[in-house]
KEVEXLO-580026 format. One line per 2 residues: for each residue x, y, z of N, C-alpha, C. Coordinates in steps of 0.02 Angstrom, whole numbers. Atoms other than C-alpha are relative to their C-alpha. Layout:
// residues N
X:Y:Z:X:Y:Z:X:Y:Z | ...
***
This chain:
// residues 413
-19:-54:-45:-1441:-248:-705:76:4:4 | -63:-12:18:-1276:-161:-722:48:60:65
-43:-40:-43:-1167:-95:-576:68:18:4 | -53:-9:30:-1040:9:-600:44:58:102
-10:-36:-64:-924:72:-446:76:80:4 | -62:-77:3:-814:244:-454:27:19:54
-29:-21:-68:-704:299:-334:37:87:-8 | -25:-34:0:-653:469:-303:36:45:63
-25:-18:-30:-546:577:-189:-27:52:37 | 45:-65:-39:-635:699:-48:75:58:13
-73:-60:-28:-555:866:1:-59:34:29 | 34:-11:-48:-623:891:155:28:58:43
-24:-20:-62:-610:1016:285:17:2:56 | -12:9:-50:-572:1017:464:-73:-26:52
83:29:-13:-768:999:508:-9:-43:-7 | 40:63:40:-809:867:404:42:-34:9
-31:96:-30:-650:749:453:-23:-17:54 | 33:43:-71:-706:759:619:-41:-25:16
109:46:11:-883:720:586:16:-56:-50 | -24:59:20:-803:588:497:29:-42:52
-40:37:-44:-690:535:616:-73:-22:44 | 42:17:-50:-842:530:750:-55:-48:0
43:78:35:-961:412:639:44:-42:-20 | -43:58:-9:-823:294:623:31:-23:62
-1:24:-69:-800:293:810:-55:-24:8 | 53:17:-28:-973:277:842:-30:-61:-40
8:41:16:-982:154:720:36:-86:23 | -49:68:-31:-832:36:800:-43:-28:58
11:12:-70:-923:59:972:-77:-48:-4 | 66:45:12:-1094:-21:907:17:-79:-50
1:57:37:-1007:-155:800:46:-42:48 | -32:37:-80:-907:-215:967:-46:-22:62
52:15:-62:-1042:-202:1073:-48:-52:-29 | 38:38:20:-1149:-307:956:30:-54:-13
-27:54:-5:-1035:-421:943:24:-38:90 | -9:-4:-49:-990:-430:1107:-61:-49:28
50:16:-12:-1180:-466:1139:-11:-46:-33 | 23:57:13:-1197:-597:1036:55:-71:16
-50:61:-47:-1025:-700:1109:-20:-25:59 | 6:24:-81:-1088:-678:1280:-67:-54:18
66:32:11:-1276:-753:1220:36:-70:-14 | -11:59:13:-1183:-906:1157:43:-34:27
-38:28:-73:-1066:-943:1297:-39:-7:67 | 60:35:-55:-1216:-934:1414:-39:-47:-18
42:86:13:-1277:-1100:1322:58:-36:-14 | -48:52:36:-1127:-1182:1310:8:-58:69
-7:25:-61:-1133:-1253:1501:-35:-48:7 | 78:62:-8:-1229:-1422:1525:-48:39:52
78:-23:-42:-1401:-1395:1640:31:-37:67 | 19:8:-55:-1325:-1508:1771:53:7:32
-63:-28:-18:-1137:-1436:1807:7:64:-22 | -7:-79:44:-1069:-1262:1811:60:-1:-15
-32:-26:32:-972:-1186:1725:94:16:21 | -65:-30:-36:-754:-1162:1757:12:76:-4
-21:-82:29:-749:-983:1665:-67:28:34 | 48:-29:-34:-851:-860:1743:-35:35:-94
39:-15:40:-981:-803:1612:-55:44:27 | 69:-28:-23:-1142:-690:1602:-83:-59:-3
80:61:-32:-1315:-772:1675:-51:35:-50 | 62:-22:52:-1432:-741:1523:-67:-44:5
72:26:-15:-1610:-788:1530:-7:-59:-52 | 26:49:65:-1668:-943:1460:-40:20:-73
57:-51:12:-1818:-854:1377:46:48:-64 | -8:-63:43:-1723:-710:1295:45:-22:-65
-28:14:48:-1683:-730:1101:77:-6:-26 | -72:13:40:-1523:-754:1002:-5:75:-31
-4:-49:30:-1461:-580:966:-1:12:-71 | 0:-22:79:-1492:-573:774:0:51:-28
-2:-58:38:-1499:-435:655:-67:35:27 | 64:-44:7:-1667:-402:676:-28:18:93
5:-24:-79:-1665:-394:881:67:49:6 | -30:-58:-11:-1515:-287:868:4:38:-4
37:-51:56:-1582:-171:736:-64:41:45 | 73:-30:-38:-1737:-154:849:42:35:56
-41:-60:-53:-1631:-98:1029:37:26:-13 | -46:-82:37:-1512:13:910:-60:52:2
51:-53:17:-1691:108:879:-21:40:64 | 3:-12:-100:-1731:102:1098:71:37:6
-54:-50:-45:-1552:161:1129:30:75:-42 | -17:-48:20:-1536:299:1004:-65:37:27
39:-63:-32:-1686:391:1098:41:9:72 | -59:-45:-57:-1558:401:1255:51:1:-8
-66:18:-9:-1380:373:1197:23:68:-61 | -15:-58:43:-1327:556:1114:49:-14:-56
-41:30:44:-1190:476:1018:-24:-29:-51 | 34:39:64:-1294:354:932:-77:54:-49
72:-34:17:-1446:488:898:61:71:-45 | -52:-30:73:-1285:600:802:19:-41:-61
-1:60:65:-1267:450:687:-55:-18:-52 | 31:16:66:-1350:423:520:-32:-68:19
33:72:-26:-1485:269:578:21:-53:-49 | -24:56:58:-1445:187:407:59:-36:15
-107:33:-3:-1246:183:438:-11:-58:55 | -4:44:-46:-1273:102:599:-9:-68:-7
35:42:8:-1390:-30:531:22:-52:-47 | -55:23:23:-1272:-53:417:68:-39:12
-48:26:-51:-1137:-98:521:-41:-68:37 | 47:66:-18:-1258:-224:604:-6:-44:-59
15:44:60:-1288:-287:446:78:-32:-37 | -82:14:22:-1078:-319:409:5:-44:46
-7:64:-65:-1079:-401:595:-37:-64:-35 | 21:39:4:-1223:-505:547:31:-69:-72
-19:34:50:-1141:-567:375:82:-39:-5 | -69:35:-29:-962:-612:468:-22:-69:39
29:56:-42:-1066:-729:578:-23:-44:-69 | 14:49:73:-1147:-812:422:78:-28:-18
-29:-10:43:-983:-803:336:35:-74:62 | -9:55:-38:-928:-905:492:-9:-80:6
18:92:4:-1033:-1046:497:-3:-21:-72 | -4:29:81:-1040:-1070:288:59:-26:-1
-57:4:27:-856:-1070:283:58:-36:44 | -42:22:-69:-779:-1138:458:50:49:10
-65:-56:15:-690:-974:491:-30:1:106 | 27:11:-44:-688:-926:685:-31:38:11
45:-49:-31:-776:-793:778:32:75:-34 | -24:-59:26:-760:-608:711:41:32:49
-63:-57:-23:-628:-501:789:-36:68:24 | 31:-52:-21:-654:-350:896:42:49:-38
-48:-52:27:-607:-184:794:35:52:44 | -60:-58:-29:-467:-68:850:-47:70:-35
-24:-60:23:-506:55:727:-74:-29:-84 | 54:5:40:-666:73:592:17:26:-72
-42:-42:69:-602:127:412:-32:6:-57 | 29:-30:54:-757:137:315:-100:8:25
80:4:-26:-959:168:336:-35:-8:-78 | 21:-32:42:-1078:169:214:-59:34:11
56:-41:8:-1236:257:165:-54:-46:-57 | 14:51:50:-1345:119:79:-54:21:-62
43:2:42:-1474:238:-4:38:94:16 | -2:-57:13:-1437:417:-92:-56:50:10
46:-77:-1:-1527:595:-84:-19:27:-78 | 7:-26:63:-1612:664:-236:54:60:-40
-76:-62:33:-1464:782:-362:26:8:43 | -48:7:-39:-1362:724:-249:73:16:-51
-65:-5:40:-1198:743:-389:-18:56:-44 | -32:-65:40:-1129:897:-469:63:2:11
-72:-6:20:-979:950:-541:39:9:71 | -39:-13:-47:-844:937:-426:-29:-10:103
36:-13:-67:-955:896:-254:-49:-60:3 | 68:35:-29:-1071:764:-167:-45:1:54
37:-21:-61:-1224:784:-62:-18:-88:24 | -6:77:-45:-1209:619:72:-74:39:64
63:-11:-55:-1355:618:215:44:19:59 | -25:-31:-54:-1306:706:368:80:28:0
-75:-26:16:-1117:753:290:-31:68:-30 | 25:-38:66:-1203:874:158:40:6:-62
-57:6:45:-1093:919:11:67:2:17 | -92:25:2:-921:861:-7:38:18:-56
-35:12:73:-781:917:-134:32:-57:-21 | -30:33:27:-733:799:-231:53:-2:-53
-52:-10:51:-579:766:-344:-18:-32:-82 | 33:31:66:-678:717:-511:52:-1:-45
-37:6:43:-554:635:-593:-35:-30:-89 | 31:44:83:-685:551:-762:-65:44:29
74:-18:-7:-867:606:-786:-46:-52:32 | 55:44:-26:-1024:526:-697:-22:-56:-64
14:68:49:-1080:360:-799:-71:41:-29 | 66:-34:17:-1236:430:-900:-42:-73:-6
45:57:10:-1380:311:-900:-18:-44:70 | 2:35:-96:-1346:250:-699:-23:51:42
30:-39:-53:-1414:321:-552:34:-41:57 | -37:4:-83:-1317:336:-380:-37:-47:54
27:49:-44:-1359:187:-269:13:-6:76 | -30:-20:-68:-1265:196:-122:85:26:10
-56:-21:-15:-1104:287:-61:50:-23:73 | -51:15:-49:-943:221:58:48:48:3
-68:-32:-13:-805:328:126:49:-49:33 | -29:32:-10:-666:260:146:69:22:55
-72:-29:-25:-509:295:251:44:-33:2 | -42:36:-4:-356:265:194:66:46:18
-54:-46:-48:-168:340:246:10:45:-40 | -25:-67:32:-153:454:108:-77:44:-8
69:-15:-26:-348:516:137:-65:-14:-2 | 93:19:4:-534:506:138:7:-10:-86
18:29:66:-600:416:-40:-82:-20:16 | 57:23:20:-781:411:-92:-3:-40:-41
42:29:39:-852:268:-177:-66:-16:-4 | 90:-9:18:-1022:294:-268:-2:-83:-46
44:44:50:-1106:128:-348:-60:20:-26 | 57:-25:37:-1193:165:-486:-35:-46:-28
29:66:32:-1333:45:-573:-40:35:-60 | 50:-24:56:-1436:48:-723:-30:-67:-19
24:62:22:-1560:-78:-760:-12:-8:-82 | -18:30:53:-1510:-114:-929:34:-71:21
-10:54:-37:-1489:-298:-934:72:-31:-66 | -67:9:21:-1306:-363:-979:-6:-53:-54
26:56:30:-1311:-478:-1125:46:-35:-4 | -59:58:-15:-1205:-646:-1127:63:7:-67
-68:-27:52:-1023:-618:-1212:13:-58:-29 | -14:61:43:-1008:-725:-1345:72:-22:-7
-80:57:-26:-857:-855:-1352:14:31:-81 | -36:-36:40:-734:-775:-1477:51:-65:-49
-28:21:59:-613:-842:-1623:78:-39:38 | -75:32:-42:-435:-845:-1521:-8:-13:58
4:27:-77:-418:-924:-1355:87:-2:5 | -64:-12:-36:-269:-896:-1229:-24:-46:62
-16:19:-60:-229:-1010:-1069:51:6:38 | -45:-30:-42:-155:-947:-926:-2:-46:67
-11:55:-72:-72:-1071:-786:30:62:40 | -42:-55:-34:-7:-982:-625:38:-31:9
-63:57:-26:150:-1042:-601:33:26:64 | -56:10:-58:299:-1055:-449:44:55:-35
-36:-32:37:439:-982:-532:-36:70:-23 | 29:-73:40:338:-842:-632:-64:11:15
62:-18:-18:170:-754:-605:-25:-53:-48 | 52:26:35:96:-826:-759:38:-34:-80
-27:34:47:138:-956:-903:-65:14:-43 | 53:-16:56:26:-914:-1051:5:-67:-69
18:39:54:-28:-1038:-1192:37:-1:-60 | -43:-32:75:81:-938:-1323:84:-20:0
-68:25:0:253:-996:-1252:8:64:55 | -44:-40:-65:274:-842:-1108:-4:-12:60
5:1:-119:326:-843:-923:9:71:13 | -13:-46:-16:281:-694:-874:26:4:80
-11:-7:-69:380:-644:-693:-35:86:28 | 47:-52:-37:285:-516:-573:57:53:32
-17:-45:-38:380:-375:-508:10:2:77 | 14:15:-57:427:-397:-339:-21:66:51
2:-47:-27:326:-251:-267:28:17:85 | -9:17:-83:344:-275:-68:87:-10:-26
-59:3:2:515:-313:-104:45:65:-8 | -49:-47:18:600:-169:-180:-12:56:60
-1:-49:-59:510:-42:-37:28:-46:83 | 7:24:-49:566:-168:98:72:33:44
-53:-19:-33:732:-89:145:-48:83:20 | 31:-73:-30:624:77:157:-46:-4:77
44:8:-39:498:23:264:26:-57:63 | -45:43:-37:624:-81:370:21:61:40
-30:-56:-32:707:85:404:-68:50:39 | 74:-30:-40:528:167:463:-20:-38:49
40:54:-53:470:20:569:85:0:64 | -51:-29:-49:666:37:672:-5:84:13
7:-63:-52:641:225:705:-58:-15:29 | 46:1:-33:468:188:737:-14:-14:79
5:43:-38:508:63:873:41:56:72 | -42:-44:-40:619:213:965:-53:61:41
29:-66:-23:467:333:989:-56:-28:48 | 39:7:-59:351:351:1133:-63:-48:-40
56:10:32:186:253:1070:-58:54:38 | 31:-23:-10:49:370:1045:26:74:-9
-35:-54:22:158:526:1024:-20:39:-72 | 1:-23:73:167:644:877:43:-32:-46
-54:50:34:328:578:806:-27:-59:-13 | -1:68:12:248:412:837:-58:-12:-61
68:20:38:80:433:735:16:43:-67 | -12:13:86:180:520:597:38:-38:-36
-37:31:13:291:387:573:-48:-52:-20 | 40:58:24:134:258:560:-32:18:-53
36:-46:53:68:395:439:41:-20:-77 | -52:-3:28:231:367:336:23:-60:-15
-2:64:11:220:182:341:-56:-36:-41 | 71:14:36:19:188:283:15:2:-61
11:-13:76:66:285:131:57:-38:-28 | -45:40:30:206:162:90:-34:-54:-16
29:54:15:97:11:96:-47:22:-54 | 32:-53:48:-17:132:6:37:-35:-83
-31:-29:65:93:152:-127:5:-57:-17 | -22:59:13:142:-31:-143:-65:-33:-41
47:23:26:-31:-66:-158:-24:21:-65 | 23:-32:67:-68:39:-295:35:-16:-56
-74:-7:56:106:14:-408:-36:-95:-20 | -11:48:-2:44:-171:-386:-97:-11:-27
76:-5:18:-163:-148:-439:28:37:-86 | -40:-32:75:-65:-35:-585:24:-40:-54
-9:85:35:21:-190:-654:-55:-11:-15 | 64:30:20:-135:-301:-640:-28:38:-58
51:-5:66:-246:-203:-763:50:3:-60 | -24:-21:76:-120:-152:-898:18:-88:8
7:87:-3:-93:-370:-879:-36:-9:-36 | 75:23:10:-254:-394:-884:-6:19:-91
36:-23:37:-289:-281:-1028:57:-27:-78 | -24:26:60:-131:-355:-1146:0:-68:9
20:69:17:-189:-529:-1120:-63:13:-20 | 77:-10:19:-366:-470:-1161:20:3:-96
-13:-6:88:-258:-411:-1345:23:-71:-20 | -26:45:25:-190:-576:-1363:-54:-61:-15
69:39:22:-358:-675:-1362:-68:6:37 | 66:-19:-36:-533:-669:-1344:-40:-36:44
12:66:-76:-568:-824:-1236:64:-10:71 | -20:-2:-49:-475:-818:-1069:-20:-56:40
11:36:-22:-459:-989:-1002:54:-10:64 | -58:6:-63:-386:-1010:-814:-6:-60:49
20:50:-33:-385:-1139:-688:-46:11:50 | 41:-18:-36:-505:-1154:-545:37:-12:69
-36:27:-33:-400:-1153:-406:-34:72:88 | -6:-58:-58:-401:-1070:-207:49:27:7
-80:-21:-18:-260:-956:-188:-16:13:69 | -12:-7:-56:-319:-931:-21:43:-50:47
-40:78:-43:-241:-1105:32:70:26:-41 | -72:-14:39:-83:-1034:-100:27:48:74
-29:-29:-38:-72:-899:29:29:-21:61 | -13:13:-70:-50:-1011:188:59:-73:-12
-24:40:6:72:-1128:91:66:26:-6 | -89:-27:12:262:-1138:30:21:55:-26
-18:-64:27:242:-998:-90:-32:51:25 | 48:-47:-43:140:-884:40:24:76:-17
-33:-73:30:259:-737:18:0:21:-67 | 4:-20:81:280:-752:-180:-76:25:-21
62:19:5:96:-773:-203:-53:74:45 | 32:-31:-22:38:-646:-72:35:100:-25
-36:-71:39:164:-505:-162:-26:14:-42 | 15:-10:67:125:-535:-327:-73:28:5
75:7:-15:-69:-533:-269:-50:-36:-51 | 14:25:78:-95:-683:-408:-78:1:22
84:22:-19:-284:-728:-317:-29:68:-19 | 64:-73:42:-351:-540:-349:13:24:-70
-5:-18:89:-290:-534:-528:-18:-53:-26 | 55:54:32:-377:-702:-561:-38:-6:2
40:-21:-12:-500:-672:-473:-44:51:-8 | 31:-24:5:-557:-517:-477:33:70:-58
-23:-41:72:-449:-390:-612:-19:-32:-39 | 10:38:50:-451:-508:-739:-67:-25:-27
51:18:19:-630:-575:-759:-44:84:3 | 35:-65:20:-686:-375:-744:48:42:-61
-50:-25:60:-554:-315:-872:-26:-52:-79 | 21:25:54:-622:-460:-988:-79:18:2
78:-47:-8:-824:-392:-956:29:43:-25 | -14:-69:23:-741:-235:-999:15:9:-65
-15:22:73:-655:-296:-1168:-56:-47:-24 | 50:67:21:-813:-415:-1212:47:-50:-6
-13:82:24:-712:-553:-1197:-12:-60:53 | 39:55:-39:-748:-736:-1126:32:-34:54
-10:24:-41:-691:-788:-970:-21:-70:32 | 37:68:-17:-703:-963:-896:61:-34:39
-38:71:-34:-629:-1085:-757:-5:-48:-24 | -3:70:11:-589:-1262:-777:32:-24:31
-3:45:-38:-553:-1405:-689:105:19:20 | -70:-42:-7:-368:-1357:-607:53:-99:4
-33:76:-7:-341:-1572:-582:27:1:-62 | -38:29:61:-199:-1649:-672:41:43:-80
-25:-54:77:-147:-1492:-787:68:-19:-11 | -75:-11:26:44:-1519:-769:9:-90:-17
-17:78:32:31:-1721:-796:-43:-22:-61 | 22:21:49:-63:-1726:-946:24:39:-68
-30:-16:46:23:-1698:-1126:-47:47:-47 | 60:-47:33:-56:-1533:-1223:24:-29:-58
-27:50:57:25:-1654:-1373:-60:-55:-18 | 29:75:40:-57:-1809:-1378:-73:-13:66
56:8:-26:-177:-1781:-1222:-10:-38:22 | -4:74:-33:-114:-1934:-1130:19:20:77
-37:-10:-69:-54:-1954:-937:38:-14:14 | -62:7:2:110:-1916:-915:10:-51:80
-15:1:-63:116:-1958:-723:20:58:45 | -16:-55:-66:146:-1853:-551:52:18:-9
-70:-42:8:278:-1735:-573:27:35:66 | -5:-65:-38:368:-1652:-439:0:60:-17
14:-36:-12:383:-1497:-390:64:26:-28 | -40:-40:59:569:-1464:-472:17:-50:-49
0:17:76:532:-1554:-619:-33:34:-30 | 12:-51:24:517:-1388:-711:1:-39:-89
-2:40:71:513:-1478:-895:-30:-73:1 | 64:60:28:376:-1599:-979:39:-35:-60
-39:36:60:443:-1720:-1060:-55:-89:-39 | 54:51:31:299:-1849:-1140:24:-53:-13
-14:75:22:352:-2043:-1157:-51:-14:-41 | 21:43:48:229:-2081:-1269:-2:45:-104
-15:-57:60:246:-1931:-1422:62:18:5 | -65:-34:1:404:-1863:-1361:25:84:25
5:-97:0:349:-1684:-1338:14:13:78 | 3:-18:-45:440:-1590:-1243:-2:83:-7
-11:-46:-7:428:-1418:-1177:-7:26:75 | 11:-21:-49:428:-1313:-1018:-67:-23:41
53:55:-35:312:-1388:-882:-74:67:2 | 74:-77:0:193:-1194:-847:-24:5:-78
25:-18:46:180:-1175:-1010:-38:-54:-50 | 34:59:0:142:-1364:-1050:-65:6:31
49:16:-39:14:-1347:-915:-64:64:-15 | 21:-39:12:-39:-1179:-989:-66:-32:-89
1:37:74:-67:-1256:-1170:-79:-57:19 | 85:52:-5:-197:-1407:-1080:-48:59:25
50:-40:-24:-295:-1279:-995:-42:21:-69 | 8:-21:29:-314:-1192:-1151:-49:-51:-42
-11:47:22:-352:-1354:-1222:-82:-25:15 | 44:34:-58:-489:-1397:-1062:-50:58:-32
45:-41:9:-564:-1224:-1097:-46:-2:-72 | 39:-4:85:-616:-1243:-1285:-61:-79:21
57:46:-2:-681:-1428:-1250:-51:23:38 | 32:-16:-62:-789:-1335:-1109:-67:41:-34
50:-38:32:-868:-1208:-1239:-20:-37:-67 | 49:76:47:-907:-1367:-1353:60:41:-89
-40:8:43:-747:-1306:-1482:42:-70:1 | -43:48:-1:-643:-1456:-1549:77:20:14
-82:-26:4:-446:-1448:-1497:16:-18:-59 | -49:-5:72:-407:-1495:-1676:16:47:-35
20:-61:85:-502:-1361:-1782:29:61:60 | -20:-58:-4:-426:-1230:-1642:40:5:37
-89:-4:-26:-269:-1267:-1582:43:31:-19 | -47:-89:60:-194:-1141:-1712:-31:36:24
14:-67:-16:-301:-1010:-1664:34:44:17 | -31:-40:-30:-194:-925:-1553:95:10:-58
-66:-9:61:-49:-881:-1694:56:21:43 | -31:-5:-4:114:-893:-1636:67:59:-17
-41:-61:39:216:-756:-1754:-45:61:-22 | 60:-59:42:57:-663:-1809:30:65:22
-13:-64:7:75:-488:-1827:-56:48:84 | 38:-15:-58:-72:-470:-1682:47:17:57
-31:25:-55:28:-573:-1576:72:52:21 | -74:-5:-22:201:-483:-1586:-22:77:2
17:-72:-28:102:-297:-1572:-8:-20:77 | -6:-3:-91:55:-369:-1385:73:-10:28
-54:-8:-33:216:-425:-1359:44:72:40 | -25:-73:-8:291:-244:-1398:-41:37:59
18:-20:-50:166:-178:-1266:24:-16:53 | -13:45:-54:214:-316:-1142:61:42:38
-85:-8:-27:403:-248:-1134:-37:78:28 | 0:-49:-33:339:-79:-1135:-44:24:84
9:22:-76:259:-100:-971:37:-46:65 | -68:27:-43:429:-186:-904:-57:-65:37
-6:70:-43:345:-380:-881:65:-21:-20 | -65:43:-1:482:-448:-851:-6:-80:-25
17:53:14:492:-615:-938:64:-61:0 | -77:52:-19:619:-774:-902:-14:-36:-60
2:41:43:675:-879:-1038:31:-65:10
***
């Protein structure tokens, strides 16, 4: 089974934002209240049986269940026969939304995260099941929206069928995304001829196997004197004003923009390391702990965790080529030379220097080289017979280069 997800641009009228706008209110007000209801259920058992309580709390019945999905799901069905708000709402969306609450609470106890957050502000719904010829040129028919224009920038996927649809709201406007599926079943991508390893490094986004450091563009950076100057007028206007809510309008589509110039990168990345080899070996690492450490800012600019994560292993699906983690221990203290242990290196000991072979070279790209190294032993290749693989001068190799520049990576030597 093969899901494929498209996004395109609405061009809506004055009707239909508001009936937008009003199922994304009515959706905040049931995913607060259900949350709400299930904090207050679990603070009325938190009190021993034979002292009360210092905080004042609600007196809930012994007797009455643990608000779950499926008791909230049920009095969403009781209060949309009297609550006019909720009986203008699409029953699915709602249930839906219940069903996002319920998977933050999971997401909670799996992961030790704390309690979900009450929303300000609701910025997407979905619709989990389509309408029959629901898509035509230029237009989509959604349940209780009816048709929508759309900005059809590519053709519909032939062979998939429309699964479910999200709107989205973002500061420059409404965005549909349709997931499409087709049960054709994906077949396993066979492990390829050249292999590339890619370390993330400090210094540079990414040290590659071949000898490059590529450096990341500092997107957030270069708009920061702009958006410095928007956030000081901002701070001058009434809150809540006109001035004030087009100035946050004017700050959206800047982050906007940042985000996009910076997803733009990523794939054309993605897609000239995809030309440089057909195995894609990376480490297995959390950048979520990268984000809350020394390099938090570098790390959360560049956005290295969603281009390892998630560009990169769909850009290689996309090129058939083979993707694979490996073990992220010990990459910069072991010699991609002789395959011995150098010892603990700090953190500016930028250069590998091997005591027992001699080999030295740059420490990312050293550390790039074992990965590369980790990944072949992993798919049961020997590092002898394919430690050349990846050709150094080849004629392949120095056509990606020429792409590389022309997409301005910037690279340190």
């Amino acid at each position: 089974m093969i899901n494929l997800t498209y996004q395109f641009r609405l061009d809506l009228n004055r009707r239909q934002e508001l009936e937008i706008e009003h199922i994304l209110d009515v959706c905040r007000s049931v995913y607060n209240y259900a949350l709400a209801e299930r904090k207050h259920w679990l603070r009325s058992r938190k009190s021993p049986i034979n002292s009360c309580s210092l905080v004042s709390e609600f007196i809930i019945p012994a007797d009455q269940p643990y608000p779950n999905y499926n008791v909230q799901a049920k009095n969403l069905t009781i209060a949309k026969q009297k609550n006019q708000d909720l009986k203008s709402v699409n029953a699915q969306v709602l249930q839906q939304t219940l069903k996002t609450l319920d998977k933050a609470f999971t997401d909670m106890k799996s992961q030790g995260r704390g309690f979900p957050r009450y929303k300000k502000k609701m910025r997407s719904f979905v619709f989990p099941a389509m309408l029959k010829n629901c898509l035509a040129i230029g237009k989509v028919k959604l349940p209780q929206l009816g048709w929508l224009k759309i900005r059809q920038s590519r053709e519909y996927p032939t062979g998939f069928v429309p699964k479910q649809a999200r709107i989205v709201k973002k500061a420059s406007g409404y965005y549909l995304l349709i997931v499409f599926q087709s049960q054709e079943v994906c077949p396993d991508i066979p492990i390829g001829k050249t292999s590339l390893g890619l370390d993330a490094g400090i210094e540079s986004f990414l040290a590659t196997s071949t000898g490059e450091l590529i450096k990341a563009p500092k997107f957030l950076l270069k708009a920061q004197s702009q958006l410095k100057s928007l956030q000081r007028r901002l701070k001058h206007k009434n809150k809540g004003s006109n001035n004030w809510l087009k100035l946050q309008n004017k700050i959206g589509r800047l982050h906007e923009k940042v985000s996009n110039t910076r997803k733009n990168w990523h794939f054309k990345l993605a897609h000239n390391l995809c030309d440089l080899g057909e195995n894609i070996f990376i480490e297995d690492i959390n950048y979520t702990s990268w984000s809350r450490g020394i390099v938090r800012k570098p790390s959360l600019d560049s956005g290295i965790g969603g281009f390892m994560n998630q560009v990169l292993p769909y850009v290689c699906w996309k090129r058939d080529g083979f993707y694979l983690k490996v073990d992220k221990n010990g990459t910069s203290q072991e010699c991609p030379n002789c395959g011995k242990h150098t010892g603990k290196k700090q953190l500016s000991e930028r250069v590998h220097n091997c005591q027992y072979c001699g080999h030295t070279e740059q420490r990312d790209i050293a550390s790039a080289k074992v990965i590369r190294n980790r990944g072949l032993i992993a798919v049961g290749h020997t590092v002898s017979e394919n430690a050349c693989e990846v050709p150094l001068i080849g004629s392949d190799v120095l056509a990606g280069f020429e792409q590389l520049t022309l997409f301005e990576l910037v690279k340190c030597h």
